[in-house]
PAMAR-22774 format. One record per residue: residue in three letters; chain; x negated, y negated, z negated of N, C-alpha, C in turn. Coordinates in nm, 2 decimals, padded with zeros to 4 digits, always signed. Atoms other than C-alpha are relative to their C-alpha. Example, Ala and Ser with C-alpha at 12.3 -4.5 7.8 and 13.67 -1.06 7.14 Angstrom:
REM PAMAR-22774
+------+-------+--------+--------+--------+--------+--------+--------+--------+--------+--------+
| rest | kette |   n_xx |   n_yy |   n_zz |  ca_xx |  ca_yy |  ca_zz |   c_xx |   c_yy |   c_zz |
+------+-------+--------+--------+--------+--------+--------+--------+--------+--------+--------+
|  ALA |     A | -00.09 | +00.12 | +00.00 | -01.23 | +00.45 | -00.78 | -00.09 | -00.12 | +00.00 |
|  SER |     A | +00.09 | +00.11 | +00.00 | -01.37 | +00.11 | -00.71 | +00.08 | -00.11 | -00.08 |
+------+-------+--------+--------+--------+--------+--------+--------+--------+--------+--------+
***
This chain:
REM PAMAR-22774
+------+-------+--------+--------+--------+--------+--------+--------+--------+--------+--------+
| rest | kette |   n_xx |   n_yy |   n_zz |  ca_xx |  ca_yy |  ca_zz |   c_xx |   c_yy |   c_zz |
+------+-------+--------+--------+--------+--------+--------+--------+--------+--------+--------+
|  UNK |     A | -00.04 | +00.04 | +00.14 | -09.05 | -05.79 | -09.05 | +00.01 | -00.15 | -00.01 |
|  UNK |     A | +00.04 | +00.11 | +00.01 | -09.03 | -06.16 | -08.94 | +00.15 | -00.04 | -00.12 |
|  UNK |     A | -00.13 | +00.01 | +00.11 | -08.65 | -06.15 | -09.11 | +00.04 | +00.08 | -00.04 |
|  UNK |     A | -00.02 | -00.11 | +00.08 | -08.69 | -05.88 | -09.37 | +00.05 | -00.10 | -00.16 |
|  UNK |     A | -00.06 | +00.07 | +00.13 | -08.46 | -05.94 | -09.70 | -00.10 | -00.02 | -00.13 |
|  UNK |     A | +00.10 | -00.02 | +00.15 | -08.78 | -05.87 | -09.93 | -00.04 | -00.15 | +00.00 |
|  UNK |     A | +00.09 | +00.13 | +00.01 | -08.92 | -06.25 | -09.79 | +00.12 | -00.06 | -00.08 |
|  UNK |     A | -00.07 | +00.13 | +00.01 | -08.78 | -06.56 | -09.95 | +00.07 | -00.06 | +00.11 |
|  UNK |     A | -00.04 | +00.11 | -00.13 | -08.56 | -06.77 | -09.74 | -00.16 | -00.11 | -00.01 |
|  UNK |     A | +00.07 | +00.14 | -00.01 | -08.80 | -07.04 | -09.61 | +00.10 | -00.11 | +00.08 |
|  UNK |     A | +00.00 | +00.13 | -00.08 | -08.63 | -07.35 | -09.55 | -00.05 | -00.19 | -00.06 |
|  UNK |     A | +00.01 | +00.12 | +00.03 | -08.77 | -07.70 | -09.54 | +00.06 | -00.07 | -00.08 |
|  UNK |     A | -00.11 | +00.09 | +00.10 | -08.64 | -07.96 | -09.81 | -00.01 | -00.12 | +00.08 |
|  UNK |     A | +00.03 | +00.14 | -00.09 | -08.78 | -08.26 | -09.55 | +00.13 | +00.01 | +00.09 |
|  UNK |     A | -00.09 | -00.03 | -00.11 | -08.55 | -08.11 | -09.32 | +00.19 | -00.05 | -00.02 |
|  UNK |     A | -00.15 | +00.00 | +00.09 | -08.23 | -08.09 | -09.54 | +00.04 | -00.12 | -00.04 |
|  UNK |     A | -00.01 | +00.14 | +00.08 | -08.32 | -08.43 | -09.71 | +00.02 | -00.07 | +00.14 |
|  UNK |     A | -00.04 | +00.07 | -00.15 | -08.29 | -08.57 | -09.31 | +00.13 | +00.01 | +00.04 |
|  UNK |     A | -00.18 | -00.03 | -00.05 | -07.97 | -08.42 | -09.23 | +00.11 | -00.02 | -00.09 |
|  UNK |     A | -00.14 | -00.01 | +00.12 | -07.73 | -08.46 | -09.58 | +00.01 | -00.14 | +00.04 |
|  UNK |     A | -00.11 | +00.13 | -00.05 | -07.46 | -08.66 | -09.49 | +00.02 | -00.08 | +00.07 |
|  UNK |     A | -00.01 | +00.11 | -00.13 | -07.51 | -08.77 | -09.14 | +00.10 | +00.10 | +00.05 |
|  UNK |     A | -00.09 | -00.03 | -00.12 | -07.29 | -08.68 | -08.87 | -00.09 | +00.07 | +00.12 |
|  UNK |     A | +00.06 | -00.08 | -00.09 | -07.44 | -08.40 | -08.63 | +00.03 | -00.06 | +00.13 |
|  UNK |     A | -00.05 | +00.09 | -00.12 | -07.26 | -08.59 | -08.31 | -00.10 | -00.14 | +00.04 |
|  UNK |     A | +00.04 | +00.17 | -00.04 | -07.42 | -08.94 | -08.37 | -00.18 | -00.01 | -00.03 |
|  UNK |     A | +00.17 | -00.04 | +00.04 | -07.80 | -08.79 | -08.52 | -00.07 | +00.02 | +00.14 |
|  UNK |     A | +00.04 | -00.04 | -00.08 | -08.03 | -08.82 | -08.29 | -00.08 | +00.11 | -00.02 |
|  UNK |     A | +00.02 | -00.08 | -00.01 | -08.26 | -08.56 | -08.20 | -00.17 | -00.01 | -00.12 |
|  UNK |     A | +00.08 | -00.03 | +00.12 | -08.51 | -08.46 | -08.55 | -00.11 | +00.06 | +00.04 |
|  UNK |     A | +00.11 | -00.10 | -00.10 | -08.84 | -08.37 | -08.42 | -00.05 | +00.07 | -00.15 |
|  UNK |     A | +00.06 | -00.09 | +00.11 | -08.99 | -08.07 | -08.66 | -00.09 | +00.06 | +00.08 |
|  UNK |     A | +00.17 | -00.07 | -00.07 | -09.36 | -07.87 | -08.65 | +00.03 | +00.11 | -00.10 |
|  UNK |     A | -00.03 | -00.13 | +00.05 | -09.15 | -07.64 | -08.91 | +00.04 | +00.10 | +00.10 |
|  UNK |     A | -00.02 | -00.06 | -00.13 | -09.15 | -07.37 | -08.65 | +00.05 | +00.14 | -00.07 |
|  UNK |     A | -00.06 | -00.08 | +00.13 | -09.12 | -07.11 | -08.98 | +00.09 | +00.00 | -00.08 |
|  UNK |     A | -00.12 | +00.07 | +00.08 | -08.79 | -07.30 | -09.11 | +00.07 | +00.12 | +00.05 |
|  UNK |     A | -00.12 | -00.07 | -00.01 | -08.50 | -07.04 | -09.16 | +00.14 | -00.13 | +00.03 |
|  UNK |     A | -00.08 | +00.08 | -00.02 | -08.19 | -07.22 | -08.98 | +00.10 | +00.03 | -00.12 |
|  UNK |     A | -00.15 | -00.01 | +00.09 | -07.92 | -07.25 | -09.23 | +00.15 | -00.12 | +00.04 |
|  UNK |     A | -00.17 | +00.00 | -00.06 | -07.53 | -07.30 | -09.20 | +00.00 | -00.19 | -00.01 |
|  UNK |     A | -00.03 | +00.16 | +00.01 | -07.58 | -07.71 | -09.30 | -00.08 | -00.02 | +00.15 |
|  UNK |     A | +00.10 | +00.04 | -00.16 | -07.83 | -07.72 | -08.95 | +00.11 | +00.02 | +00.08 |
|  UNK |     A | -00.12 | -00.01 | -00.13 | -07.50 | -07.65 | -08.73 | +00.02 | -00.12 | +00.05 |
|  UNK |     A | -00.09 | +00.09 | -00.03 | -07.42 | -07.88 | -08.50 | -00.12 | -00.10 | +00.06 |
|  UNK |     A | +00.07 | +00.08 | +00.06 | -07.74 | -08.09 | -08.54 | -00.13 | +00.05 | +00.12 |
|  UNK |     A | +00.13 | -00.02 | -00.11 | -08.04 | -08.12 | -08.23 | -00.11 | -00.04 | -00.05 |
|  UNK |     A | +00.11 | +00.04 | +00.06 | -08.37 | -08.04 | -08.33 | -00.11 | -00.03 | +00.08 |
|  UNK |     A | +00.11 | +00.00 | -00.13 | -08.71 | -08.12 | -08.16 | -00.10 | +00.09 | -00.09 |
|  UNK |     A | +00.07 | -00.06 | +00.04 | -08.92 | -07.83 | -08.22 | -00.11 | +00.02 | +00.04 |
|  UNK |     A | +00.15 | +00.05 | -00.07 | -09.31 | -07.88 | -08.15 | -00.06 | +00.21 | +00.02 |
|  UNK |     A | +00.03 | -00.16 | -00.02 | -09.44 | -07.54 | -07.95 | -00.15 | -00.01 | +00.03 |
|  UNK |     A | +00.18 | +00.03 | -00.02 | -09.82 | -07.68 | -07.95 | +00.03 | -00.10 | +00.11 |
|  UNK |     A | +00.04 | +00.09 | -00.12 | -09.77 | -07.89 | -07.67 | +00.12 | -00.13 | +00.06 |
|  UNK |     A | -00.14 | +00.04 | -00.03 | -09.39 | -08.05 | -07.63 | +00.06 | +00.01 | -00.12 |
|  UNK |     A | -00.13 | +00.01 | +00.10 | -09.09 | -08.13 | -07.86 | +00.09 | +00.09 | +00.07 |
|  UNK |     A | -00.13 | -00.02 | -00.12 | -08.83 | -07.88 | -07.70 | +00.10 | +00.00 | -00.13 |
|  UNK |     A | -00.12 | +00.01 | +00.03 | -08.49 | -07.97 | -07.80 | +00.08 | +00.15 | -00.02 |
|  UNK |     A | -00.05 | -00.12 | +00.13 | -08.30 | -07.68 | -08.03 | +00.14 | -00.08 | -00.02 |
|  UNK |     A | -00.12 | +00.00 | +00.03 | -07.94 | -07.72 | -08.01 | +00.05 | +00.11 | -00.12 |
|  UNK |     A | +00.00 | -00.10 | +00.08 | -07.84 | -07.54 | -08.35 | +00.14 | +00.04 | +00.02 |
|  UNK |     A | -00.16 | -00.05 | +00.00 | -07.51 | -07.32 | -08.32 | -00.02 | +00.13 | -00.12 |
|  UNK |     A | -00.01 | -00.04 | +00.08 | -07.34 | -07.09 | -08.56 | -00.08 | +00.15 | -00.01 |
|  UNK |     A | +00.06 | -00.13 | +00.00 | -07.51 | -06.78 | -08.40 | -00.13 | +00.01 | -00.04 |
|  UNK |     A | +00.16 | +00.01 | +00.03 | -07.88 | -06.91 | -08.49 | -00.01 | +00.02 | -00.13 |
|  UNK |     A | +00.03 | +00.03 | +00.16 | -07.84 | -06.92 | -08.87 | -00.05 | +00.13 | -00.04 |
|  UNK |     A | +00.05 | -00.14 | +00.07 | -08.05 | -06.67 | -09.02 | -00.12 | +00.02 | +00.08 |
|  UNK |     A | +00.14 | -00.03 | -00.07 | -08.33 | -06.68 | -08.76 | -00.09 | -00.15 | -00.01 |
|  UNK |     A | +00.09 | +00.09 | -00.05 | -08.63 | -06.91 | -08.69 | +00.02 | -00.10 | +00.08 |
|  UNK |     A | +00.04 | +00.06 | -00.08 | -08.67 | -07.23 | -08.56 | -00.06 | +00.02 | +00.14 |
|  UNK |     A | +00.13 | -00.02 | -00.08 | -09.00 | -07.15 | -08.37 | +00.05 | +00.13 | +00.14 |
|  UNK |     A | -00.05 | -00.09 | -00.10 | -08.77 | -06.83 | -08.18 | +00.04 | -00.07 | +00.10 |
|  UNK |     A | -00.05 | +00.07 | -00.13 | -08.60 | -07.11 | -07.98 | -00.06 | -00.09 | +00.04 |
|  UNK |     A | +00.10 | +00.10 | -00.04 | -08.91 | -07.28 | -07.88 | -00.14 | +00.09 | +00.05 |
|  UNK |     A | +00.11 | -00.07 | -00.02 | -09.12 | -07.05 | -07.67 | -00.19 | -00.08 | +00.02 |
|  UNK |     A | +00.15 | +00.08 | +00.00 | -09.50 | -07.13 | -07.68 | -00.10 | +00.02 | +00.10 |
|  UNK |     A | +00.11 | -00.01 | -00.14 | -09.61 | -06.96 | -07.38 | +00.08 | +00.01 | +00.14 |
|  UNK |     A | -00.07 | +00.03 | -00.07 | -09.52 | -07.01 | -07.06 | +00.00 | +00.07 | +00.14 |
|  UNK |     A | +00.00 | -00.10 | -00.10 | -09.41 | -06.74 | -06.79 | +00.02 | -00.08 | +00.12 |
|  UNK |     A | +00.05 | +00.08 | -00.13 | -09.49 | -06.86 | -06.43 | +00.09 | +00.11 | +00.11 |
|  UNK |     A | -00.07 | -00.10 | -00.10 | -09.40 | -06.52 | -06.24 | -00.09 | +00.09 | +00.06 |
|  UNK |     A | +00.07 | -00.07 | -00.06 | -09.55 | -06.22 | -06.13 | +00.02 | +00.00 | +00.17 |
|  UNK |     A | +00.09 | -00.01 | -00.14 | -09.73 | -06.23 | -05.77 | +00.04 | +00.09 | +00.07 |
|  UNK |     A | +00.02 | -00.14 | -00.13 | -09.81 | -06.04 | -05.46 | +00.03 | -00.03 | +00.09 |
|  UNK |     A | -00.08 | +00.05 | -00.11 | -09.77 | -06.03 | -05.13 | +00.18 | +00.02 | +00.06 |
|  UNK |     A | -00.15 | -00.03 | +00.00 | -09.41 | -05.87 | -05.15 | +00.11 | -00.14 | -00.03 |
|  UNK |     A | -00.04 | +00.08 | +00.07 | -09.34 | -06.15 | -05.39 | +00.06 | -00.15 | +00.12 |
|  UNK |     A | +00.05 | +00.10 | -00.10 | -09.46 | -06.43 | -05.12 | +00.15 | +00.02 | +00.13 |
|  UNK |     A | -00.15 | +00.00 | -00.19 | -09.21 | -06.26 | -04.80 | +00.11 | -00.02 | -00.10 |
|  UNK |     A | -00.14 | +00.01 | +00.05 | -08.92 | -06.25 | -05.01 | +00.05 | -00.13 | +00.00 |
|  UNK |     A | -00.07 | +00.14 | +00.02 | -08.94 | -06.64 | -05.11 | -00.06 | -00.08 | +00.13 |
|  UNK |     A | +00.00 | +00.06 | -00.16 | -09.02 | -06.69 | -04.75 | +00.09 | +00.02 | +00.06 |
|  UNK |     A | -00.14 | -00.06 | -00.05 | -08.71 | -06.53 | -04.64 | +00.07 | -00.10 | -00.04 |
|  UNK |     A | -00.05 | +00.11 | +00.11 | -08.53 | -06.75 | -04.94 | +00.01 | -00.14 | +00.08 |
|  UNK |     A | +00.03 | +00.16 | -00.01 | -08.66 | -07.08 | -04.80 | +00.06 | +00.03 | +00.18 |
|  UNK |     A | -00.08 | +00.02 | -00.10 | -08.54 | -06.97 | -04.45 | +00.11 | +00.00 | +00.04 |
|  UNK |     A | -00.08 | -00.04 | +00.02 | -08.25 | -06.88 | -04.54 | +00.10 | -00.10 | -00.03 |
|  UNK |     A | -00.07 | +00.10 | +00.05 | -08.14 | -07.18 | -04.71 | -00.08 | -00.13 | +00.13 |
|  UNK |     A | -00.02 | +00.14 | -00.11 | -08.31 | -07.46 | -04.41 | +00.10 | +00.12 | +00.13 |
|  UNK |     A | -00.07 | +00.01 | -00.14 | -08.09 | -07.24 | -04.13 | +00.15 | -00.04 | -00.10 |
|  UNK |     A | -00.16 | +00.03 | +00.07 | -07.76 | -07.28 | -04.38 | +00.01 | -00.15 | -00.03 |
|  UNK |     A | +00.01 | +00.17 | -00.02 | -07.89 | -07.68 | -04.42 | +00.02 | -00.06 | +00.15 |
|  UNK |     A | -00.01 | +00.02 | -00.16 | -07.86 | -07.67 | -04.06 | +00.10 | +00.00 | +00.09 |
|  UNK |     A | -00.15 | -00.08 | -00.09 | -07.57 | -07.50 | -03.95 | +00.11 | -00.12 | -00.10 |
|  UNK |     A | -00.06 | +00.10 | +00.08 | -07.41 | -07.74 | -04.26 | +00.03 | -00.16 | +00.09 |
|  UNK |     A | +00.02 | +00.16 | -00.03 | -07.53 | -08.05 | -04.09 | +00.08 | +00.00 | +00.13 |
|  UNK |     A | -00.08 | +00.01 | -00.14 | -07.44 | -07.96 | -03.71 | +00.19 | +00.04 | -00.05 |
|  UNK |     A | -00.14 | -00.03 | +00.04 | -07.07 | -07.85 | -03.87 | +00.04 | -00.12 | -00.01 |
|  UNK |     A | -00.05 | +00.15 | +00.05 | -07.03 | -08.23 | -04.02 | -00.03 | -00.05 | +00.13 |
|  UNK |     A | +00.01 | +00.12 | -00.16 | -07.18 | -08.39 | -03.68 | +00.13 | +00.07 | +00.06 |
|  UNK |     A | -00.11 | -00.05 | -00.08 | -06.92 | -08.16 | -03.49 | +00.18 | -00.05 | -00.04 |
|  UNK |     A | -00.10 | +00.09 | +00.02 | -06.65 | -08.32 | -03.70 | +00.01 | -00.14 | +00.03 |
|  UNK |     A | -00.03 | +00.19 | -00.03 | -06.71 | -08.67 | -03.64 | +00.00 | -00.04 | +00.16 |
|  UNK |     A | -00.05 | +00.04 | -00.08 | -06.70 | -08.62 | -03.31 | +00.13 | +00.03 | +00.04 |
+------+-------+--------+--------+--------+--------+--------+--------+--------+--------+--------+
***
């Protein structure tokens, strides 16, 4: 029910009063801790810094975000990757995979210069 029609819009007036009548191109980037701000259609265009407890992450606003949350395009927790030993051979394969193709790359360029 985070964007159900019965709430109020919530958007910031700090927010709005920062952005009327600048240029979205030449604005630098607006840091905000409104993480609950409803984007609206004047936010287009316009890079925001959105605080996720720990970092500013940069919120490029486009016309498809209007109507959702700030705080949606600013995750707060941080997925790493599930494990295992399966996990382990695969990106051991991976990293072999790519030093024999750095390899075979390099002897191809020596073989041209001679």
């Amino acid at each position: 029910m985070t964007r159900s029609l019965k709430k109020p819009i919530n958007v910031d007036e700090r927010l709005l009063k920062k952005i009327a009548g600048k240029n979205p191109l030449q604005t630098p980037m607006i840091k905000t801790w409104k993480r609950a701000c409803m984007i609206s259609p004047e936010m287009v265009g316009f890079t925001f810094g959105v605080y996720n407890g720990k970092v500013h992450v940069e919120v490029l606003v486009s016309e498809d975000m209007v109507g959702h949350k700030l705080g949606e395009f600013s995750p707060t927790r941080k997925f790493v990757k599930h494990g295992g030993k399966m996990q382990k051979e695969l990106e051991q394969k991976k990293k072999e995979a790519e030093i024999t193709q750095a390899k075979s790359a390099t002897a191809a360029a020596d073989a041209k210069k001679k």
